[in-house]
mmCIF file of the N, C-alpha and C atoms, coordinates in Angstrom:
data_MODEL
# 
_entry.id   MODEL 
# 
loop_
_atom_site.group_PDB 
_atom_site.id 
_atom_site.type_symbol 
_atom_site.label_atom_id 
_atom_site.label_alt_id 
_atom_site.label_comp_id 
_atom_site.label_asym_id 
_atom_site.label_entity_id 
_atom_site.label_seq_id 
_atom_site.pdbx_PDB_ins_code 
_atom_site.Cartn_x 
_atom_site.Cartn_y 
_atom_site.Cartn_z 
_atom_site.occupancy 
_atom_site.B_iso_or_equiv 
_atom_site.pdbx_formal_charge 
_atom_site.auth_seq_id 
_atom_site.auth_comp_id 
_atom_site.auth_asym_id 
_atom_site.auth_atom_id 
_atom_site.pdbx_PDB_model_num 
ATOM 1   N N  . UNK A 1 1  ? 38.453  -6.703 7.965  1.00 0.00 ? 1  UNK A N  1 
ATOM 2   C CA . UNK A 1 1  ? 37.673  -7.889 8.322  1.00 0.00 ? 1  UNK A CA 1 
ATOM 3   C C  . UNK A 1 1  ? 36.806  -7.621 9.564  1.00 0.00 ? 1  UNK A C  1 
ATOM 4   N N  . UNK A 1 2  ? 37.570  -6.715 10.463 1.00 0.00 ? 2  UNK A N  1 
ATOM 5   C CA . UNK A 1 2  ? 36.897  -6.116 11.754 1.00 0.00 ? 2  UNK A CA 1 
ATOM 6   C C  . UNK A 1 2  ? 35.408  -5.574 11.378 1.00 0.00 ? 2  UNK A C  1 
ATOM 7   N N  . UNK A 1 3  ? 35.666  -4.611 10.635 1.00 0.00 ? 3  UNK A N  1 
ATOM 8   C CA . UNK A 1 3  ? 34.587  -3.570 10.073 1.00 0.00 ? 3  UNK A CA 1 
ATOM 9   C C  . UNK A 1 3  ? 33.506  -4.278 9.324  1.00 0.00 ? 3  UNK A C  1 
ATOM 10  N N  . UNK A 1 4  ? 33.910  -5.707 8.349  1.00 0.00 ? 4  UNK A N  1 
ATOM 11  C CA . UNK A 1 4  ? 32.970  -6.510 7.802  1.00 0.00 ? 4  UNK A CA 1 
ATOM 12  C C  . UNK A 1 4  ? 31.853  -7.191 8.703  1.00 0.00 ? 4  UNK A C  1 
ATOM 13  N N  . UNK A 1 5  ? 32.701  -7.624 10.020 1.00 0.00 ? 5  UNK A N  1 
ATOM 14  C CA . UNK A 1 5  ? 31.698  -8.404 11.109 1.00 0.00 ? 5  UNK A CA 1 
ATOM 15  C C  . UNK A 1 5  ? 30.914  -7.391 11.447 1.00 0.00 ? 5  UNK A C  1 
ATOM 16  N N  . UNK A 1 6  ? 31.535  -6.036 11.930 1.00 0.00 ? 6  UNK A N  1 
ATOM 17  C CA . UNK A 1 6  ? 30.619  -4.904 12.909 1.00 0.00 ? 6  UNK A CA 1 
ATOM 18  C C  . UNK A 1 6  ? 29.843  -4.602 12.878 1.00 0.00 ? 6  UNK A C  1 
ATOM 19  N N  . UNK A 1 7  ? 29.680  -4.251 10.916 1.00 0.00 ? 7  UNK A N  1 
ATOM 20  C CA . UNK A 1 7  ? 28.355  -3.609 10.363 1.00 0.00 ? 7  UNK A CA 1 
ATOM 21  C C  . UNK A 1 7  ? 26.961  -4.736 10.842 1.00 0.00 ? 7  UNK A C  1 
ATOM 22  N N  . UNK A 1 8  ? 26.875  -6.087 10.351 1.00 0.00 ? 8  UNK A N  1 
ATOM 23  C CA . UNK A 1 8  ? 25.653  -6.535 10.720 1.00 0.00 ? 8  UNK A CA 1 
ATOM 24  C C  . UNK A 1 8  ? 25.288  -6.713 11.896 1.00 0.00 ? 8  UNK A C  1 
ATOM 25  N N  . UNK A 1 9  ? 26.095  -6.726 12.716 1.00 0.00 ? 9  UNK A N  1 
ATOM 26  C CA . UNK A 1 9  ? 26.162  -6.905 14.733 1.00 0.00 ? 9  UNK A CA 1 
ATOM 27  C C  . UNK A 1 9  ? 25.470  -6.026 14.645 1.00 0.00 ? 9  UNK A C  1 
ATOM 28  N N  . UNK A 1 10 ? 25.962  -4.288 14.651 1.00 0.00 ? 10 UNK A N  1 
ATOM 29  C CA . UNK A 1 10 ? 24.882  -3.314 14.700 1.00 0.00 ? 10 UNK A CA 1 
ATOM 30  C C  . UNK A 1 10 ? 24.009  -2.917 13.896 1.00 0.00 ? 10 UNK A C  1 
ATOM 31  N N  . UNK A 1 11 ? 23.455  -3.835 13.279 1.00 0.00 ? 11 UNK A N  1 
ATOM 32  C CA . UNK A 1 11 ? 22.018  -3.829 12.580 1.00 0.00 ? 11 UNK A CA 1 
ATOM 33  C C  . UNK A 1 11 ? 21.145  -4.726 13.203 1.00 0.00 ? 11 UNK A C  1 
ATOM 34  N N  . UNK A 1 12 ? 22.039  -5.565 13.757 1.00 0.00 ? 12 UNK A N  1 
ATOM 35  C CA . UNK A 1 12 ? 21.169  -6.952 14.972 1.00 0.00 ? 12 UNK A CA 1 
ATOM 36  C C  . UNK A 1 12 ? 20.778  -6.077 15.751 1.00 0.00 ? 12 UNK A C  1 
ATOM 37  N N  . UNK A 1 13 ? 21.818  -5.066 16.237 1.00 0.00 ? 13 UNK A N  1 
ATOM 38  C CA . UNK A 1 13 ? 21.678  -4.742 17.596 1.00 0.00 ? 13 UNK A CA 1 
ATOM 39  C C  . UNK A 1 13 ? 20.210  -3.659 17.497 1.00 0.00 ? 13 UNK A C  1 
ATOM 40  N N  . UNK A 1 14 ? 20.195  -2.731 16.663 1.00 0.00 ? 14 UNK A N  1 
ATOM 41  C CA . UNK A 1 14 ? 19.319  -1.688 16.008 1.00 0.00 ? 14 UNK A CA 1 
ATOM 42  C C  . UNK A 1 14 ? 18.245  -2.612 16.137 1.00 0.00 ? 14 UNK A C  1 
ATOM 43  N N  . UNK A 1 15 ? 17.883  -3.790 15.158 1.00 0.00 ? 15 UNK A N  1 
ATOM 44  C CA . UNK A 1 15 ? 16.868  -4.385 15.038 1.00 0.00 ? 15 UNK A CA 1 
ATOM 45  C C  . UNK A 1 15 ? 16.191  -4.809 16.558 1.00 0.00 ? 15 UNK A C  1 
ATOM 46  N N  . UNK A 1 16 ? 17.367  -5.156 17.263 1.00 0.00 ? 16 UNK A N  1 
ATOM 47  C CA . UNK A 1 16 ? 16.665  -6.026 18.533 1.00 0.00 ? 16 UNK A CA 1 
ATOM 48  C C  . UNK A 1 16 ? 16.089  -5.508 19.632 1.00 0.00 ? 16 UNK A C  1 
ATOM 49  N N  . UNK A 1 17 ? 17.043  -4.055 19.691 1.00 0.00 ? 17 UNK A N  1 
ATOM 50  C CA . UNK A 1 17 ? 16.760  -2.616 20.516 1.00 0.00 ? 17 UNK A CA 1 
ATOM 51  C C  . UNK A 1 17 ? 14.750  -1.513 19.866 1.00 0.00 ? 17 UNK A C  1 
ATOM 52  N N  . UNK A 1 18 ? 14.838  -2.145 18.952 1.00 0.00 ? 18 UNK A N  1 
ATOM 53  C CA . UNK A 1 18 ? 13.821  -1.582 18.190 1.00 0.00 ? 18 UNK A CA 1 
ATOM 54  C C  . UNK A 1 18 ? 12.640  -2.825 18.782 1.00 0.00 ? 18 UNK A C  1 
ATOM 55  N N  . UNK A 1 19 ? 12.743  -3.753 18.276 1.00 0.00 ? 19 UNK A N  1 
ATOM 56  C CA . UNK A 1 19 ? 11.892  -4.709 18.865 1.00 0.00 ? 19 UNK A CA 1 
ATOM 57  C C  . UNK A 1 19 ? 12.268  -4.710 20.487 1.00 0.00 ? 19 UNK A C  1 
ATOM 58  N N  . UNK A 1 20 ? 12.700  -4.735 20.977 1.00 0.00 ? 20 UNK A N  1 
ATOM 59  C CA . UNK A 1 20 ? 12.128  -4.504 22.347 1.00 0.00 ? 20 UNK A CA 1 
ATOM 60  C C  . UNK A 1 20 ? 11.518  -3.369 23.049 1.00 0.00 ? 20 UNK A C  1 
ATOM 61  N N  . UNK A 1 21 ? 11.806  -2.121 22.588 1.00 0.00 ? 21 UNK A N  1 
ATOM 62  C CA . UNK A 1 21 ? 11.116  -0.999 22.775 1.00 0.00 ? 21 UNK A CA 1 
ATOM 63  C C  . UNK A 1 21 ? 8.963   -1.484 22.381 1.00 0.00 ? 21 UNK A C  1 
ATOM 64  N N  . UNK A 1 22 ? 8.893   -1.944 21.348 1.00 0.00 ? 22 UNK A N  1 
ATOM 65  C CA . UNK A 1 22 ? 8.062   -2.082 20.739 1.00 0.00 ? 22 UNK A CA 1 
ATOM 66  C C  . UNK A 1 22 ? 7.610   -3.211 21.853 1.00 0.00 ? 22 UNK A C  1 
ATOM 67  N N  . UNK A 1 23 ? 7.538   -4.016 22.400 1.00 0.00 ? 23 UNK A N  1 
ATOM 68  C CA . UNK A 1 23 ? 7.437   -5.356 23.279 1.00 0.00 ? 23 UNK A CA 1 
ATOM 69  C C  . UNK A 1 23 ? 7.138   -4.167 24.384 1.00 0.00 ? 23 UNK A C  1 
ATOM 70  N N  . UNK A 1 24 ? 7.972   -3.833 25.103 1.00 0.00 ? 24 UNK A N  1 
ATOM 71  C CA . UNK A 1 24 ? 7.899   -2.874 25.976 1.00 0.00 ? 24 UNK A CA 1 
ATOM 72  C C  . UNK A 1 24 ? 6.700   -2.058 25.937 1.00 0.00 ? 24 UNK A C  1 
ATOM 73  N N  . UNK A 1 25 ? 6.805   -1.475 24.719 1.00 0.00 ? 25 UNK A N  1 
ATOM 74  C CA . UNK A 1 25 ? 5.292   -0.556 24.389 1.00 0.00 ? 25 UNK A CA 1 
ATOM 75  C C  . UNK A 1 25 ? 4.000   -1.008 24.456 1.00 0.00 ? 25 UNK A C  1 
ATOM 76  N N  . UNK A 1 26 ? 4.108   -2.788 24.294 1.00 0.00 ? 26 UNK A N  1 
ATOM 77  C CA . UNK A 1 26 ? 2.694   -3.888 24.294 1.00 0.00 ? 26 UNK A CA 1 
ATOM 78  C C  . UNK A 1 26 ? 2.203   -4.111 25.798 1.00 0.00 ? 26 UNK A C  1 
ATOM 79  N N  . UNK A 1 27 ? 3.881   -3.858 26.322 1.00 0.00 ? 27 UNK A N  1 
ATOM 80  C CA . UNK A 1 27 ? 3.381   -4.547 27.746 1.00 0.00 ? 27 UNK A CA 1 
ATOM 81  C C  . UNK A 1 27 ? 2.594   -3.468 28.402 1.00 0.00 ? 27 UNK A C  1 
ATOM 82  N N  . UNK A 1 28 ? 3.189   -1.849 28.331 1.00 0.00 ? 28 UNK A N  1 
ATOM 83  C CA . UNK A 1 28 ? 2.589   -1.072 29.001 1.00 0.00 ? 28 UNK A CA 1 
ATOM 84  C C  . UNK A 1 28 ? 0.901   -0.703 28.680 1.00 0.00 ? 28 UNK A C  1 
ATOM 85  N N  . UNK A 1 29 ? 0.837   -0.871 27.565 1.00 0.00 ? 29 UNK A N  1 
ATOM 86  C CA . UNK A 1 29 ? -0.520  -0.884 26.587 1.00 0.00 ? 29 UNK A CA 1 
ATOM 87  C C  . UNK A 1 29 ? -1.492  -2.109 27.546 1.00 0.00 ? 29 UNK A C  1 
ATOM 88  N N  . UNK A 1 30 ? -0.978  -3.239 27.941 1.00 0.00 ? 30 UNK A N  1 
ATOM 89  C CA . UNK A 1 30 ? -1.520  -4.157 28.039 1.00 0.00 ? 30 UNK A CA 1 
ATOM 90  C C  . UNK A 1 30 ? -2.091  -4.162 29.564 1.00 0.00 ? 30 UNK A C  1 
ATOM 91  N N  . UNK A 1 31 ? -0.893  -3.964 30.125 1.00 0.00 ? 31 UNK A N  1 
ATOM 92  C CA . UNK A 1 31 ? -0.722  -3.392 31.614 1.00 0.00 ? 31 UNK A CA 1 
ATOM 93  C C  . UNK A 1 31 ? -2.248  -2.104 32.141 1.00 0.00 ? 31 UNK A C  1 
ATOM 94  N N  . UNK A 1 32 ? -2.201  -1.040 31.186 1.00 0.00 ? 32 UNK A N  1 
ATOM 95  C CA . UNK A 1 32 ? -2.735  0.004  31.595 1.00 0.00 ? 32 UNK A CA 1 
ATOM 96  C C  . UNK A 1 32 ? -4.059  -0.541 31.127 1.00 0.00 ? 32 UNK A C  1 
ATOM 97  N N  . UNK A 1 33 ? -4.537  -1.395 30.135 1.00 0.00 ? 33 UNK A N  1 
ATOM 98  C CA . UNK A 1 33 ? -5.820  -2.225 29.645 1.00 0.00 ? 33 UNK A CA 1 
ATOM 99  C C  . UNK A 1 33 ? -6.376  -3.111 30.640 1.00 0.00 ? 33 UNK A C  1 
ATOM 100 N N  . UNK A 1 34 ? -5.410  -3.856 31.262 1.00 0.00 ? 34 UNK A N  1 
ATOM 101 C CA . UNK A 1 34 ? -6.361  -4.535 31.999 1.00 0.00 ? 34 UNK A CA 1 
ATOM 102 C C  . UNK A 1 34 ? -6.187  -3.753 33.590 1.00 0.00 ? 34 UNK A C  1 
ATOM 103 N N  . UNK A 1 35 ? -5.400  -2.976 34.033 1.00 0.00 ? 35 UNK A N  1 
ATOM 104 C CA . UNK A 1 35 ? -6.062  -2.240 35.132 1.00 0.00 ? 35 UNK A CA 1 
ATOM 105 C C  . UNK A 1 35 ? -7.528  -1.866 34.681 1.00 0.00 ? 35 UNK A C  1 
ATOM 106 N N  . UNK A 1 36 ? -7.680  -1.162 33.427 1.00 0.00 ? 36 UNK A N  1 
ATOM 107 C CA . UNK A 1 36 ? -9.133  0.061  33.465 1.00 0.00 ? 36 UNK A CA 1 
ATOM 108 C C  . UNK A 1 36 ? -9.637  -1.438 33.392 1.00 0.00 ? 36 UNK A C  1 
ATOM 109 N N  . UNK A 1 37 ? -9.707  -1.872 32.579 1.00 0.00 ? 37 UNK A N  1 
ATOM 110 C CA . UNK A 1 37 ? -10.564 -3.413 33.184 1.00 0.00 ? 37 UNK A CA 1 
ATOM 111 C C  . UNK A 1 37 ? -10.851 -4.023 34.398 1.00 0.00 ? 37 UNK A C  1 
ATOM 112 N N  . UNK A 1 38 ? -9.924  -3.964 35.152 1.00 0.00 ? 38 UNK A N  1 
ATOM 113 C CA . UNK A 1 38 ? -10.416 -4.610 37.014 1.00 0.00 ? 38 UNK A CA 1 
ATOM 114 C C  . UNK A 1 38 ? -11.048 -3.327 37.276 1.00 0.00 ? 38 UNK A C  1 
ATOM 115 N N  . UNK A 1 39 ? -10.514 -1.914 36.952 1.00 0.00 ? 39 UNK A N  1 
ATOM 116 C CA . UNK A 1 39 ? -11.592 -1.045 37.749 1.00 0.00 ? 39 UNK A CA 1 
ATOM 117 C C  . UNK A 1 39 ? -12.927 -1.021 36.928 1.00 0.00 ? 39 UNK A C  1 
ATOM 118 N N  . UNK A 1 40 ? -13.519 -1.109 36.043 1.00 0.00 ? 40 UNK A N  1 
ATOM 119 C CA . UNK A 1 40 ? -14.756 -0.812 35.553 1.00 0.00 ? 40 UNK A CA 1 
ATOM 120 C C  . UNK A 1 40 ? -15.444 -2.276 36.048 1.00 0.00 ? 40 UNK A C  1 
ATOM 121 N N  . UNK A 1 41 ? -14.442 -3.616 36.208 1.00 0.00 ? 41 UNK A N  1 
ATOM 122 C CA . UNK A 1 41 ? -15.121 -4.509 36.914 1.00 0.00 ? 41 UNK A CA 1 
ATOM 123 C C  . UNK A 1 41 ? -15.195 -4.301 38.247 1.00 0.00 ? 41 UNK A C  1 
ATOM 124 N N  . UNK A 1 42 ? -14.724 -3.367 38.698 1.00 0.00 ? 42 UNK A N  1 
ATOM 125 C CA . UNK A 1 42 ? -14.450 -3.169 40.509 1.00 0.00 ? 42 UNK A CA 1 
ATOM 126 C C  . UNK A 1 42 ? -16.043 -2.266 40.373 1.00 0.00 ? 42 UNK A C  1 
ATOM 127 N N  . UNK A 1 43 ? -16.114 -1.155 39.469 1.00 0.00 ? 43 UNK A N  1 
ATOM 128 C CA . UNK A 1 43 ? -16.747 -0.243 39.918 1.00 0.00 ? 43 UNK A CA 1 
ATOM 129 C C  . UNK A 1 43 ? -18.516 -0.821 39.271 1.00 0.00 ? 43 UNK A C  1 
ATOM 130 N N  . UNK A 1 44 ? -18.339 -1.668 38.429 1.00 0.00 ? 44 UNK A N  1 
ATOM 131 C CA . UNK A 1 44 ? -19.891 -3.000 37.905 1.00 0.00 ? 44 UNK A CA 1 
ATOM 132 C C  . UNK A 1 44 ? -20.279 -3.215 39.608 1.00 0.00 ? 44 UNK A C  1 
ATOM 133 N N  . UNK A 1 45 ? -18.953 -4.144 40.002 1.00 0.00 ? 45 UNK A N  1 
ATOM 134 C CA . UNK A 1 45 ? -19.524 -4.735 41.649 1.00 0.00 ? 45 UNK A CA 1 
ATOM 135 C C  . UNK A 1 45 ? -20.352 -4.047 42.257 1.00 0.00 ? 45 UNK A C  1 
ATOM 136 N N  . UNK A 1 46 ? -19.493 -3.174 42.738 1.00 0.00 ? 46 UNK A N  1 
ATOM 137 C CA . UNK A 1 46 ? -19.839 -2.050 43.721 1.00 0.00 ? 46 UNK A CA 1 
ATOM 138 C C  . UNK A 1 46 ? -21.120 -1.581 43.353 1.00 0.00 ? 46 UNK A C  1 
ATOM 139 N N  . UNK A 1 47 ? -22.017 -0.954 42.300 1.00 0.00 ? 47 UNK A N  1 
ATOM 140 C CA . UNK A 1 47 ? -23.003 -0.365 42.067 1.00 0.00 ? 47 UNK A CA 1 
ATOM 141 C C  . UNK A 1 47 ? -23.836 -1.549 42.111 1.00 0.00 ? 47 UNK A C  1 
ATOM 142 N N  . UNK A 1 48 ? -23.637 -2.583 41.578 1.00 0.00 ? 48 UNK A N  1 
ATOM 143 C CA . UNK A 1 48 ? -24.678 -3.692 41.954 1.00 0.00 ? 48 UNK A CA 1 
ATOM 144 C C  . UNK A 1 48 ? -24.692 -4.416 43.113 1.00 0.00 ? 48 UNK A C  1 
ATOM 145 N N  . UNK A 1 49 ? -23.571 -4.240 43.943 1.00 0.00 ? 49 UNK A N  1 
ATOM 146 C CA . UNK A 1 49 ? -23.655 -4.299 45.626 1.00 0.00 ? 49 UNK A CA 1 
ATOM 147 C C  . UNK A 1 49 ? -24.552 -3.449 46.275 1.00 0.00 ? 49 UNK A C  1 
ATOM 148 N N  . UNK A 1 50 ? -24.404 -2.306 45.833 1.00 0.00 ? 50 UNK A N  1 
ATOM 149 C CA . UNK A 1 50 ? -25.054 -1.311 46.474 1.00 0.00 ? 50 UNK A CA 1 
ATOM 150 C C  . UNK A 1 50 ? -26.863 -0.887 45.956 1.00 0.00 ? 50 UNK A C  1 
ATOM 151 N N  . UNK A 1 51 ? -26.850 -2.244 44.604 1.00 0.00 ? 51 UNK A N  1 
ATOM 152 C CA . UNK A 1 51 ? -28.412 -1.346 44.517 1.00 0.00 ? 51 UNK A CA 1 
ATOM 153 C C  . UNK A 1 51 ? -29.174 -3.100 44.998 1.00 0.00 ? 51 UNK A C  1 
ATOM 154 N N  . UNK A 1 52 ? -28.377 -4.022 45.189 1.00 0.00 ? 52 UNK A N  1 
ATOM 155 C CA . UNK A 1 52 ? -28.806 -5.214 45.846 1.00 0.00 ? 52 UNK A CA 1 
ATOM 156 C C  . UNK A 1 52 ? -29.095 -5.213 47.397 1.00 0.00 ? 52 UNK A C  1 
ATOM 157 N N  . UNK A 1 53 ? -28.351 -4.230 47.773 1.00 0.00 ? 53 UNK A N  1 
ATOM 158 C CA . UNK A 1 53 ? -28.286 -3.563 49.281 1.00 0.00 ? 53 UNK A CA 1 
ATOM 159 C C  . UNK A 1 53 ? -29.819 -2.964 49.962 1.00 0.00 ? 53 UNK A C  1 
ATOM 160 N N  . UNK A 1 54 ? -29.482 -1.803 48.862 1.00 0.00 ? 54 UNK A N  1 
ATOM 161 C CA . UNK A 1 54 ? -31.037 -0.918 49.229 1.00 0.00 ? 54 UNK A CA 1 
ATOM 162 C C  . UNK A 1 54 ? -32.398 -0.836 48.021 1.00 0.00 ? 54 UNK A C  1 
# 
């Protein structure tokens, strides 16, 4: 009866460990997307600071 419960627990567990890796993988994806985003908006500023300048 032990062994009947166990098996689907660790298929939850497989499933849930799998989906969070994958979540994990969105965030870093997402994370490293919008840095290059503030810098290509950092580095827009700056060149149009600098040609508003001189």
């Amino acid at each position: 009866m032990v062994y009947g419960t166990s098996l689907p627990t660790a298929k939850q567990n497989t499933q849930q460990v799998h989906f969070k890796n994958n979540l994990s993988r969105r965030a870093v994806a997402l994370s490293i997307f919008t840095k290059l985003l503030v810098l290509l908006d950092q580095k827009i500023t700056v060149t149009s600071f600098y040609q508003d300048k001189y």
